[in-house]
C-alpha positions, 0 to 999 in steps of 0.5 A: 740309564740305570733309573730306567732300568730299575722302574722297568723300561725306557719305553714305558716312561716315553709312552707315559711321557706321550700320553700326558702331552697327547691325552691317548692312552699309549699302547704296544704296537699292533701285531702288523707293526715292523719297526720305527725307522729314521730316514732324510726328513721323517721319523716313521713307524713301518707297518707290513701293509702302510707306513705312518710319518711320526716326525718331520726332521727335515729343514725345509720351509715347503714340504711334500710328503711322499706317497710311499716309503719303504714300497707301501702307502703313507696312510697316516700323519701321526700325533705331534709329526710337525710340531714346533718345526720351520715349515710354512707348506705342506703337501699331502699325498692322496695316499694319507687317510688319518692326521691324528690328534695335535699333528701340526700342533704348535707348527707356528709358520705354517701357512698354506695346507692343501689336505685331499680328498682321501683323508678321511679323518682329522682328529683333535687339535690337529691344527691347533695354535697354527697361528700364521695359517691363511689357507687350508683347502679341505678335501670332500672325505672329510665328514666332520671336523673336531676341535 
């Protein structure tokens, strides 16, 4: 705690922290950007007008990702959300636009992704080293698939 203090701050080193694992450049949050709250199964960062899923904590094998929470629209999956966790399905509401880089990275038991129509971007290594995924159906926003 003390050595946190004395090199400035906590955040500071967690975001360093997660820009060496993501490869992004970690910033202050936006201006419309509330808090970020733990709630049963996501960690999510809660924005005046959208909510962004930062982490699935939940236990459950099939997982369906809720289409509001706290009254506004899940519009983001974020980085690393569902990394190295025991999920094998995953429903994603047509409320979610962006599933940011390395978002499933490392899911190694998911099988089954069904992404909607509305996601419009699915950036780098979203599902990389998924080594159990048979089946991903791909809505039609998407217009070009990375790495």
């Amino acid at each position: 705690f003390l050595l946190c203090i004395s090199l400035s701050s906590c955040d500071k080193i967690l975001g360093m922290a997660k820009s060496a694992v993501t490869g992004e450049e970690v910033s202050k949050p936006p201006e419309d950007f509330i808090a970020t709250i733990e709630g049963e199964d996501f960690t999510y960062d809660l924005y005046k007008e959208y909510v962004k899923i930062t982490a699935y904590i939940g236990e459950d094998a099939d997982v369906e990702i809720p289409s509001e929470i706290d009254d506004r629209p899940v519009r983001v999956i974020g980085a690393l959300c569902f990394n190295k966790t025991p999920v094998v399905n995953v429903v994603i509401p047509e409320s979610v636009k962006l599933i940011e880089t390395s978002a499933f990275y490392y899911a190694n038991a998911l099988k089954k992704i069904v992404i909607p129509d509305t996601v419009e971007t699915i950036e780098t290594r979203a599902f990389g080293w998924c080594d159990s995924l048979e089946e991903v159906v791909i809505g039609k926003g998407i217009s070009e698939i990375p790495d």
